[in-house]
Wavefront OBJ file of the C-alpha trace (Angstrom):
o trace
v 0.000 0.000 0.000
v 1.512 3.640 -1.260
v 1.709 5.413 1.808
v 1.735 9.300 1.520
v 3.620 12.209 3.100
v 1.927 15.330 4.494
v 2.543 18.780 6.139
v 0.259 20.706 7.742
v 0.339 24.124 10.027
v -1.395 22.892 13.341
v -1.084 24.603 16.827
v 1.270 27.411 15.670
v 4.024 24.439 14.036
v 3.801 22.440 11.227
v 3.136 18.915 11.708
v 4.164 15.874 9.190
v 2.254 12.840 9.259
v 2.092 10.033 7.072
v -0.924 8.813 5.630
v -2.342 5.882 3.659
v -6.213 4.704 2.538
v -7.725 3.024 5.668
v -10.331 -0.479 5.781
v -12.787 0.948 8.353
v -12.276 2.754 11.200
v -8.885 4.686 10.527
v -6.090 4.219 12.730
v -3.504 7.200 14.465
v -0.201 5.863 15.714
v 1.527 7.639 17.771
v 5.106 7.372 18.020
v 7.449 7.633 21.042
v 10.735 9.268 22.122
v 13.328 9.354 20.161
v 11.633 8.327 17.036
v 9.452 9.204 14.601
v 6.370 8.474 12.552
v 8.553 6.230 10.882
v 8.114 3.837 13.706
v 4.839 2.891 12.080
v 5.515 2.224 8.389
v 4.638 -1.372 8.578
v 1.191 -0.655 9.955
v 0.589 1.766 7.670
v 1.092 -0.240 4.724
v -0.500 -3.033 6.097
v -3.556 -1.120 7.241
v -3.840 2.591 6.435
v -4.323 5.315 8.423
v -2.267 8.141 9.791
v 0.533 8.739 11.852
v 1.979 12.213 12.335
v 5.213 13.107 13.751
v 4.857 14.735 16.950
v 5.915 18.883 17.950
v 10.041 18.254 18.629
v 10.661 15.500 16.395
v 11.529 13.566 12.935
v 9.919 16.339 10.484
v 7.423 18.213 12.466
v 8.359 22.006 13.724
v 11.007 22.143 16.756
v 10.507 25.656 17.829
v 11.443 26.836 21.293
v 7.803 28.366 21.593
v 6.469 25.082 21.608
v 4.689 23.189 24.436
v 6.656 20.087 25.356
v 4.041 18.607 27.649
v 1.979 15.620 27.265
v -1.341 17.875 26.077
v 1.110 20.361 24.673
v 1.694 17.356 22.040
v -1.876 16.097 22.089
v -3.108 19.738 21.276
v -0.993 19.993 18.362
v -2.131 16.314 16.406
v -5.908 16.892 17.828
v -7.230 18.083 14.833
v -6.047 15.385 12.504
v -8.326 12.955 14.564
v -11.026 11.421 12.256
v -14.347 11.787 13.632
v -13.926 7.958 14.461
v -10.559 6.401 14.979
v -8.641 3.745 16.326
v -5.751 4.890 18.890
v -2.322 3.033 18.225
v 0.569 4.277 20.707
v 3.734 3.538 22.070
v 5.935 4.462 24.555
v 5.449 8.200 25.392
v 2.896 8.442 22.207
v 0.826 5.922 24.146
v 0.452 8.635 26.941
v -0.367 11.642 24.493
v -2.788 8.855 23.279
v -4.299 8.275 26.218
v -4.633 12.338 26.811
v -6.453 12.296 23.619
v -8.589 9.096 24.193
v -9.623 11.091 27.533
v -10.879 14.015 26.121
v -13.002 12.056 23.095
v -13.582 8.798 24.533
v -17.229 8.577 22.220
v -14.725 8.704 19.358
v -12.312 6.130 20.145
v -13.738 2.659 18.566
v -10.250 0.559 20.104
v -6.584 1.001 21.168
v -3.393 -0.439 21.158
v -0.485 0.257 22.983
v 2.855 -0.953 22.931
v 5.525 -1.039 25.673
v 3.673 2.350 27.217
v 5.717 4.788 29.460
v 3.604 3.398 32.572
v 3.452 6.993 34.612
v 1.417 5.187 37.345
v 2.419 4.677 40.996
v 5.532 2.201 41.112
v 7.202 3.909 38.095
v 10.620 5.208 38.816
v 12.598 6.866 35.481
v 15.435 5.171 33.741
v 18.800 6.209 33.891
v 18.764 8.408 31.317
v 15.590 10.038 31.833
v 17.153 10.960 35.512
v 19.885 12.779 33.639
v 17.576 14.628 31.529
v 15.551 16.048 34.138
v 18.054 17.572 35.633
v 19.216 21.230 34.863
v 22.554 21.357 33.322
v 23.384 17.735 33.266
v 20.695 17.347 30.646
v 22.020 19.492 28.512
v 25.448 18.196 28.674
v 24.468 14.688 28.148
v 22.392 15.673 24.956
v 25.439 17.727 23.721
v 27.655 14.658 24.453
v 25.496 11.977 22.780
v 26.798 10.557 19.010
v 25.504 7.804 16.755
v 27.478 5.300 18.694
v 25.687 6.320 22.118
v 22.612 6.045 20.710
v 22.752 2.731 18.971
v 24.042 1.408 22.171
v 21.409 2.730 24.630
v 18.314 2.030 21.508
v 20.148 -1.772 21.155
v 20.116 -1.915 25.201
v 16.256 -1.191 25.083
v 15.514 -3.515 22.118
v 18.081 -5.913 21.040
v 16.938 -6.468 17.857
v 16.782 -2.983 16.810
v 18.682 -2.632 13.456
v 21.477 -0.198 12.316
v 20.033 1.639 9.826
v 17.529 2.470 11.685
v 19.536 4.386 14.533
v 21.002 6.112 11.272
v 17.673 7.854 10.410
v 16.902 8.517 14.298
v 20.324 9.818 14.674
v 19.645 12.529 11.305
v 17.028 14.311 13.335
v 18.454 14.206 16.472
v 18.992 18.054 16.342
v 19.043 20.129 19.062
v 15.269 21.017 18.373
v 14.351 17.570 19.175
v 17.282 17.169 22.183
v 15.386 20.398 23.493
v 12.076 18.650 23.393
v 12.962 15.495 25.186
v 14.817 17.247 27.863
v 11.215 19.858 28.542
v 8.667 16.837 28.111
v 10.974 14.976 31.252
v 11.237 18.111 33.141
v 7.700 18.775 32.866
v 5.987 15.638 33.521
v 5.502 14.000 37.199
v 6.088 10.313 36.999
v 2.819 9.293 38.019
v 1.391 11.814 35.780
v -1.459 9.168 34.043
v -2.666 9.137 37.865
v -4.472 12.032 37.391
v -6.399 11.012 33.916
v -7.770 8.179 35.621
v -11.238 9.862 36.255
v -11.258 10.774 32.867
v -10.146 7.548 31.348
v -12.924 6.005 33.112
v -15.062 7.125 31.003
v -14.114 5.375 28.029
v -15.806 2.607 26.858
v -13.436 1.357 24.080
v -11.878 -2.430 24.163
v -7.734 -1.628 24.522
v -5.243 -4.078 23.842
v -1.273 -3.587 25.366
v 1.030 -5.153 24.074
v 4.337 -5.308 26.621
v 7.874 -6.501 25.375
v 9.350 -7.948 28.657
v 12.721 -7.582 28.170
v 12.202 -3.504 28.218
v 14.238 -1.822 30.415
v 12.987 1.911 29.973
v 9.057 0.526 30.427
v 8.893 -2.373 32.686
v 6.613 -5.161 32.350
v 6.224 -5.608 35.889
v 4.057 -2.309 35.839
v 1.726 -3.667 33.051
v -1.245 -4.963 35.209
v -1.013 -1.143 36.909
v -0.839 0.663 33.420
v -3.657 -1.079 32.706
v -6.104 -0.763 35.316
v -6.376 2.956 33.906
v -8.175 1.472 31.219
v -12.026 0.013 31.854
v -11.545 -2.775 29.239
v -8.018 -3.362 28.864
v -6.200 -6.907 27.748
v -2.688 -7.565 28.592
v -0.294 -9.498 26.439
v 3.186 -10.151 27.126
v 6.001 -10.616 24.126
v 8.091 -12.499 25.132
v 11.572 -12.115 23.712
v 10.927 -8.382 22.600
v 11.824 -5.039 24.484
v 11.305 -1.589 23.891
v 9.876 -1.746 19.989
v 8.206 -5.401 20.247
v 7.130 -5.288 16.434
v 10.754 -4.753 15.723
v 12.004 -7.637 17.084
v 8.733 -9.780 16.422
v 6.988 -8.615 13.311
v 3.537 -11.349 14.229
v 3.020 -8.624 16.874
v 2.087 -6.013 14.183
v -0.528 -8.503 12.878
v -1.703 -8.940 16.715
v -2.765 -5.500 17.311
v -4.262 -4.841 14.093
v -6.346 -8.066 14.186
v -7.121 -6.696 17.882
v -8.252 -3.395 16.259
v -10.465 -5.253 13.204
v -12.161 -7.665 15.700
v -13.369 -4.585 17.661
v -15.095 -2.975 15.155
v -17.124 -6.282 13.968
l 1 2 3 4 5 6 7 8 9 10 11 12 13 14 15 16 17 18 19 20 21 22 23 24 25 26 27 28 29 30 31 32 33 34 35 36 37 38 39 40 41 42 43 44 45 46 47 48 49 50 51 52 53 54 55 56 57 58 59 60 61 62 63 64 65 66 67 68 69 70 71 72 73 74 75 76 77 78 79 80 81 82 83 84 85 86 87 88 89 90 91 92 93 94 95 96 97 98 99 100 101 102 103 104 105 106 107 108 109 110 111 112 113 114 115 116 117 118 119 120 121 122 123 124 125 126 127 128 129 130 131 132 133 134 135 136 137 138 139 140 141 142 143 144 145 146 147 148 149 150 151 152 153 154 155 156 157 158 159 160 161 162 163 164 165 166 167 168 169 170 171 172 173 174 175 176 177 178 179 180 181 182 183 184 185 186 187 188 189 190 191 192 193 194 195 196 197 198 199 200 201 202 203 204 205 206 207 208 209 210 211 212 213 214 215 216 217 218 219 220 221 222 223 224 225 226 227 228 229 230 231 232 233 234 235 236 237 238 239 240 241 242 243 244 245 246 247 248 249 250 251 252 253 254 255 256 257 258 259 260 261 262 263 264 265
């Protein structure tokens, strides 16, 4: 399936997504951090549907002005929803999907989420993430990262995750997107999903997460936590997988869209 290339001005920035034609209820994939909407070229052109890059990364605008905050980043890909839509997510774009699932849950049909950042009580941040947050030694850690740093800590989170594909992180890795990740950590309170779980309670829609267990950023162990945000939630384990399950077993791509067909019948 061809799969098209967009750019819009949304929210003061212009946003890139990714699009292809859609069977039935359109799907939005959301990518996480570093990466970019290319995350989700397989389930695009197995599936359709659209998957923007969000504010501070791949293609999108990096501006300073910008609001690096888990509805800053929701605000600026709301109005590319469809009227009805399937939610696909991963790591932090499972949380900006789960802002946006909470503020339309009668437009959500199903979700998917894979290896989420689980901001719920028990979460503690990763080594890196601890660096980021903090003032100064943040900013000297992004300034000291190269390609070789990055492969390493991207291999240590999914072993499977190939070469070339830390090459095309590693081209956008400016300091526009270095800026972003360092405000979205030093904005956000690691149980920040805590406090959308009145709101999330509202929704209706069947969710499906799909947890690599060898992840060491998003643990596995807070799955059945992450979860209980969600009224109708399923857990699966991958076993063998980390960070990017569909990476390192593609079957899990056909899982969550056979998940996401099954819930519209």
């Amino acid at each position: 399936m061809s799969v098209d290339e967009h750019t819009i001005d949304l929210a003061g920035s212009p946003v890139f997504f990714r699009s292809a034609p859609a069977r039935g209820v359109p799907a939005v994939y959301l990518h996480g951090v570093p990466t970019s909407s290319e995350d989700w070229l397989p389930f695009l052109a197995a599936a359709g549907g659209l998957a923007p890059d969000l504010i501070g990364f791949g293609r999108s605008g990096k501006g300073g002005h910008l609001d690096y905050t888990i509805g800053g980043l929701a605000d600026a890909v709301e109005a590319l929803l469809p009227e009805r839509l399937n939610l696909v997510g991963h790591d932090w774009g499972a949380v900006v999907g789960l802002e946006l699932a909470a503020r339309h849950p009668d437009r959500v049909a199903a979700l998917a989420l894979l290896n989420p950042l689980p901001l719920v009580e028990g979460f503690e941040w990763p080594a890196p993430a601890r660096r980021w947050r903090r003032p100064l030694l943040g900013e000297l850690a992004m300034g000291a990262t190269t390609q070789w740093l990055l492969d390493r800590e991207l291999r240590r989170a999914s072993p499977a995750w190939p070469p070339e594909r830390t090459a095309a992180v590693w081209r956008q890795f400016d300091q526009g997107t270095q800026r972003a990740i360092l405000r979205l950590h030093r904005q956000t309170d690691k149980r920040a999903l805590e406090a959308t779980r009145p709101r999330l309670g509202r929704l209706s829609a069947p969710a499906l997460v799909l947890w690599g267990e060898l992840d060491p950023w998003c643990p596995v162990a807070l799955a059945a936590a992450f979860s209980a945000l969600l009224p109708r939630a399923t857990v699966e384990r991958v076993d063998g997988a980390g960070h990017w399950p569909w990476i390192e077993r593609p079957e899990v791509i056909d899982r969550a869209l056979a998940f996401l067909a099954d819930a519209r019948a």
